[in-house]
C-alpha beads as a LAMMPS data file, in Angstrom:
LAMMPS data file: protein, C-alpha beads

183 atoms
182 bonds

1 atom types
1 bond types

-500.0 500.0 xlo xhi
-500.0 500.0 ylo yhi
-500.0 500.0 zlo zhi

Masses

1 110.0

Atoms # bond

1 1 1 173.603 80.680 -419.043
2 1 1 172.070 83.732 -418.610
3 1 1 170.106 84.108 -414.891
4 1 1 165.874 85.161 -414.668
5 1 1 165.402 88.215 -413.264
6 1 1 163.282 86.752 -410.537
7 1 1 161.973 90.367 -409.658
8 1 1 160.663 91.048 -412.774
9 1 1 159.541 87.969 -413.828
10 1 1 157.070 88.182 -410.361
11 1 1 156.307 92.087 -411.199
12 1 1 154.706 91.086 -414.477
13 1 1 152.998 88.070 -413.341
14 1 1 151.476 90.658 -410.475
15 1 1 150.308 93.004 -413.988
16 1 1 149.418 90.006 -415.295
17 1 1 146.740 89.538 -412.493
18 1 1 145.869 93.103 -412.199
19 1 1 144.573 93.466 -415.676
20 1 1 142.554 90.376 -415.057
21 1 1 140.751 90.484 -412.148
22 1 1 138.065 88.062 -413.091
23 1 1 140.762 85.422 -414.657
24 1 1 139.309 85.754 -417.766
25 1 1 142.463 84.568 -419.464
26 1 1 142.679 81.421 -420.853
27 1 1 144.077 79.228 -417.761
28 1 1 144.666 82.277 -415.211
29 1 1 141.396 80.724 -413.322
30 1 1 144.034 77.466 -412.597
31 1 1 147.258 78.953 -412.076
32 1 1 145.702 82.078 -410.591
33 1 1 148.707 84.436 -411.506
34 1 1 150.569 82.821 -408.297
35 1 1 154.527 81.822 -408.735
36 1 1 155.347 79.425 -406.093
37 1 1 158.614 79.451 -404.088
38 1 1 162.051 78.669 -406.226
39 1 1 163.533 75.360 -405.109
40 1 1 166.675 74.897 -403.025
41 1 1 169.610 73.581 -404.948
42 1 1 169.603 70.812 -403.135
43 1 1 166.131 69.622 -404.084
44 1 1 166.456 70.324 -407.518
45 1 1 170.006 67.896 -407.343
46 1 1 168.044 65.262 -405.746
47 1 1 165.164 65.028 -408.718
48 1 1 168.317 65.449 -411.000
49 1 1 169.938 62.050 -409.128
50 1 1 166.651 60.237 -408.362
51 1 1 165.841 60.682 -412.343
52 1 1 169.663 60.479 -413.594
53 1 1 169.371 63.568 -415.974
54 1 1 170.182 66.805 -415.915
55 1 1 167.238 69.605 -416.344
56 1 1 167.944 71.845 -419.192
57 1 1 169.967 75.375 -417.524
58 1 1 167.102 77.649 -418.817
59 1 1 164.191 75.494 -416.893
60 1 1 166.646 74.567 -413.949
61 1 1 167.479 78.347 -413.212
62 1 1 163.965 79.117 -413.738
63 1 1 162.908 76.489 -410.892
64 1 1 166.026 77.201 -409.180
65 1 1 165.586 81.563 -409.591
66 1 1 162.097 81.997 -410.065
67 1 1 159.473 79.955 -408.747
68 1 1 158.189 75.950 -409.034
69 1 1 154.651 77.164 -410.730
70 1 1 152.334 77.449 -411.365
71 1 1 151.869 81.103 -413.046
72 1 1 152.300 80.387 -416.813
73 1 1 151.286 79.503 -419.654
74 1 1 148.087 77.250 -420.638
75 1 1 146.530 76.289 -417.513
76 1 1 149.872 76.871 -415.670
77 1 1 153.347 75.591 -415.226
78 1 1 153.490 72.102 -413.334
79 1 1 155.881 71.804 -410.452
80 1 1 158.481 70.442 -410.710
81 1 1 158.433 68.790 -407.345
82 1 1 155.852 68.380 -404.619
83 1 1 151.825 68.765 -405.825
84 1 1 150.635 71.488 -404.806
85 1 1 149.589 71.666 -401.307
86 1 1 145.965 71.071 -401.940
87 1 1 146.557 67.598 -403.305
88 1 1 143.613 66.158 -402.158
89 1 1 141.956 67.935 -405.197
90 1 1 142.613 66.026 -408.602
91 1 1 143.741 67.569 -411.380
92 1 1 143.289 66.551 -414.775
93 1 1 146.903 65.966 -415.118
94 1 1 147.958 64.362 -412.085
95 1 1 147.922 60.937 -413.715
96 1 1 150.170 62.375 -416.164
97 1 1 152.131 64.103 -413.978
98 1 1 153.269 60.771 -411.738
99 1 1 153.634 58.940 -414.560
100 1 1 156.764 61.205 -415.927
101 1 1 158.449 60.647 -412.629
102 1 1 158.151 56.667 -412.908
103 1 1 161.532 55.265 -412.677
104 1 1 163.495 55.503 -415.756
105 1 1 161.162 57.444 -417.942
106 1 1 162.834 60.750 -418.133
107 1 1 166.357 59.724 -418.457
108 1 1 164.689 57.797 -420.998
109 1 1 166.080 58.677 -425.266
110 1 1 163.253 61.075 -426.717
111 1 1 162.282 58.859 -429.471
112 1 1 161.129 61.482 -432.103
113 1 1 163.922 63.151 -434.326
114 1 1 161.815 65.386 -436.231
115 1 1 158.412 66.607 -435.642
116 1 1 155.609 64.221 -435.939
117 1 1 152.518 66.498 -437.496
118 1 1 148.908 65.929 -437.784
119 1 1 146.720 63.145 -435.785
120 1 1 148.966 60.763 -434.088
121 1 1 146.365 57.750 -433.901
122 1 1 148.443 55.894 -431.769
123 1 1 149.174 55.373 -427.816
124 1 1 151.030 58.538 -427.121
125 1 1 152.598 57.304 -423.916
126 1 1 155.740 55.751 -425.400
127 1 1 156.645 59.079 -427.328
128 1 1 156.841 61.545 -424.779
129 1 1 159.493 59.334 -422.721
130 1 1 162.714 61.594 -422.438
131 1 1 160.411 64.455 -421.542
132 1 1 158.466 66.043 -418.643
133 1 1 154.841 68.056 -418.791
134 1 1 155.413 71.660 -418.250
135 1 1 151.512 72.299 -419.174
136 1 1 148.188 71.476 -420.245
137 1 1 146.268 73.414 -422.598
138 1 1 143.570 71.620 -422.585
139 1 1 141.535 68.921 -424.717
140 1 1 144.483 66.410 -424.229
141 1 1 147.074 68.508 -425.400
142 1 1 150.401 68.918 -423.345
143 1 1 153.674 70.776 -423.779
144 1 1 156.303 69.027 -422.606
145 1 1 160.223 69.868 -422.116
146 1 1 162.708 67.844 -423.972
147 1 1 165.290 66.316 -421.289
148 1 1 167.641 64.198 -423.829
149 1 1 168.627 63.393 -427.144
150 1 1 169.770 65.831 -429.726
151 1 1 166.332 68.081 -429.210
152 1 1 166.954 68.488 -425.276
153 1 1 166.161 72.062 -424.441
154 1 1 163.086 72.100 -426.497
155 1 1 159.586 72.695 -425.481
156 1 1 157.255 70.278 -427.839
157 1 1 153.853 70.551 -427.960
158 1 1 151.613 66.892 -428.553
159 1 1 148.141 67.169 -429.544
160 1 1 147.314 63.626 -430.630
161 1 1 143.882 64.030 -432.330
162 1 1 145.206 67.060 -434.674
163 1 1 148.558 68.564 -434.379
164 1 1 150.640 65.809 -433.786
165 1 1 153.697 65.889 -431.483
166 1 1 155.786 68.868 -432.672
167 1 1 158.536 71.820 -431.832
168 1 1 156.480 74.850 -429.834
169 1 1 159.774 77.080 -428.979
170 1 1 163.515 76.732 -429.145
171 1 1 163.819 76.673 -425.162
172 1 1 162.161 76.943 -422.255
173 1 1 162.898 80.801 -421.696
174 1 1 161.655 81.760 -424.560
175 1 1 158.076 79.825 -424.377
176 1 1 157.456 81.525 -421.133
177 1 1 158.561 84.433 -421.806
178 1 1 156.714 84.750 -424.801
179 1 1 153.798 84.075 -422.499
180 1 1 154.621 87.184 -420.073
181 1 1 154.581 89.578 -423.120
182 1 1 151.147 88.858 -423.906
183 1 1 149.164 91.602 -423.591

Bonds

1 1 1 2
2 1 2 3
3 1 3 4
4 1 4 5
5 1 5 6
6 1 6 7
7 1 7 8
8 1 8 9
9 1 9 10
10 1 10 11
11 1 11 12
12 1 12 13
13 1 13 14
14 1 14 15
15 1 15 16
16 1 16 17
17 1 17 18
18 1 18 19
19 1 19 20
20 1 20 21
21 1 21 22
22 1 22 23
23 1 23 24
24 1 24 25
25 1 25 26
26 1 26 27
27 1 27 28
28 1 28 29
29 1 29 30
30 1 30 31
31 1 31 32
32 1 32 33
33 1 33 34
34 1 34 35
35 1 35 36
36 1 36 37
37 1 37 38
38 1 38 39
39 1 39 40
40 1 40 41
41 1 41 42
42 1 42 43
43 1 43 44
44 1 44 45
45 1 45 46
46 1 46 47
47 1 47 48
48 1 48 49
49 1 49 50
50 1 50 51
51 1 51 52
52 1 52 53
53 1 53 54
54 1 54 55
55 1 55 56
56 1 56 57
57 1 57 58
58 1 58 59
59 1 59 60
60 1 60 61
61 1 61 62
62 1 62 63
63 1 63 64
64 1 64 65
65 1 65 66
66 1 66 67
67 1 67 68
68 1 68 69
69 1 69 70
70 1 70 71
71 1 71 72
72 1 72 73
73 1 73 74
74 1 74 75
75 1 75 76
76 1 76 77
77 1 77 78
78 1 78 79
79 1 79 80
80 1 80 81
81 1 81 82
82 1 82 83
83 1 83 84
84 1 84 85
85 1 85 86
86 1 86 87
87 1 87 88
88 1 88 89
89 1 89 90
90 1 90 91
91 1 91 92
92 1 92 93
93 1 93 94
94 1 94 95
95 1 95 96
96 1 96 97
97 1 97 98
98 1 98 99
99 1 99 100
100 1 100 101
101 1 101 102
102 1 102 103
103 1 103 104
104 1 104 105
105 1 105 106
106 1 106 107
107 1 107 108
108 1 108 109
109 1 109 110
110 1 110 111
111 1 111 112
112 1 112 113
113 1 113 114
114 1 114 115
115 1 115 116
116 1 116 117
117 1 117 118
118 1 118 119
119 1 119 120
120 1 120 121
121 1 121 122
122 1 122 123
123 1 123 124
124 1 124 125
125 1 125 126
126 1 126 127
127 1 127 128
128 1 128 129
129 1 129 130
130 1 130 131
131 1 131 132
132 1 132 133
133 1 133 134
134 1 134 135
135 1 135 136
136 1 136 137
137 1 137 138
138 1 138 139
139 1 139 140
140 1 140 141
141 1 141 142
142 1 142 143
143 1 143 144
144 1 144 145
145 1 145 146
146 1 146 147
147 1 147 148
148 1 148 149
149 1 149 150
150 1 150 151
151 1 151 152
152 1 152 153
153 1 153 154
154 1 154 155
155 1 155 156
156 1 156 157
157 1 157 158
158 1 158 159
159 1 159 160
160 1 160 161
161 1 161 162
162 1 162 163
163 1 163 164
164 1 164 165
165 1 165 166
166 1 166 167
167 1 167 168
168 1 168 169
169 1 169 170
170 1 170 171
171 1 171 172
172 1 172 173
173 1 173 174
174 1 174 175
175 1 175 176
176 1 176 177
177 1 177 178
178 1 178 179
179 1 179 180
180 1 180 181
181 1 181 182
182 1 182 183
């Protein structure tokens, strides 16, 4: 598995933020171009025992290398652990956010094997079980990491009123870094 270059992943977040001042991107007024600390080993293990999975090697180096959030894409990368410190403040996606670390749900089979396009027009809680929300981009529509089955490793995007619950990039590494060579 091939390691983040924790440097320059932080050096062109820091770009990132000085060609928009006014966080005029889409999102950068949320995640405000900040990465967070990288987590110890050890409290990346415990999630991995309390949850009984194992995080995919390109998001676990990234949390373990790089940072836990929230610079990224959409209106930032969730943490993996520990809201952020202002937790008083709701977020949109804190309900969501809890309810992937409920016992059970991320060791949990991803039900889908193939892409489910178009408007879901069902509950979409019991298909995103097997996965956890790296991001919101708004108007209901998450991207989420797949954590088993034979898509783990995939980042899925599930926008129930119009695009379904499909594949957005082959891995984690290469959704965000896709983001970071945005102009």
């Amino acid at each position: 598995m091939e390691s983040w270059d924790e440097d320059a992943v932080r050096a062109r977040v820091r770009e990132m933020a000085t060609r928009d001042p006014d966080r005029a991107r889409f999102g950068a007024d949320t995640h405000r171009y900040e990465l967070a600390p990288a987590l110890p080993e050890t409290e990346i293990r415990a999630f991995e025992e309390a949850h009984g999975i194992d995080l995919p090697p390109e998001y676990r180096s990234f949390v373990a290398e790089v940072g836990n959030g929230p610079a990224g894409p959409g209106y930032g990368l969730m943490p993996l652990t520990i809201p952020r410190p202002e937790a008083d403040e709701e977020w949109a996606v804190d309900g969501e956010w809890k309810e992937d670390r409920l016992p059970g749900r991320l060791a949990a089979p991803f039900p889908l094997t193939e892409p489910l396009p178009g408007r879901i027009g069902a509950p979409t809680d019991e298909l995103t079980w097997g996965t956890l929300m790296l991001a919101e981009e708004g108007c209901g529509i998450f991207i989420r990491l797949v954590l088993t089955g034979p898509r783990a490793g995939e980042v899925w995007r599930i926008d129930p009123d119009w695009g379904g619950f499909v594949p957005a990039s082959r891995g984690f590494r290469a959704w965000y870094t896709e983001w970071l060579q945005q102009p």
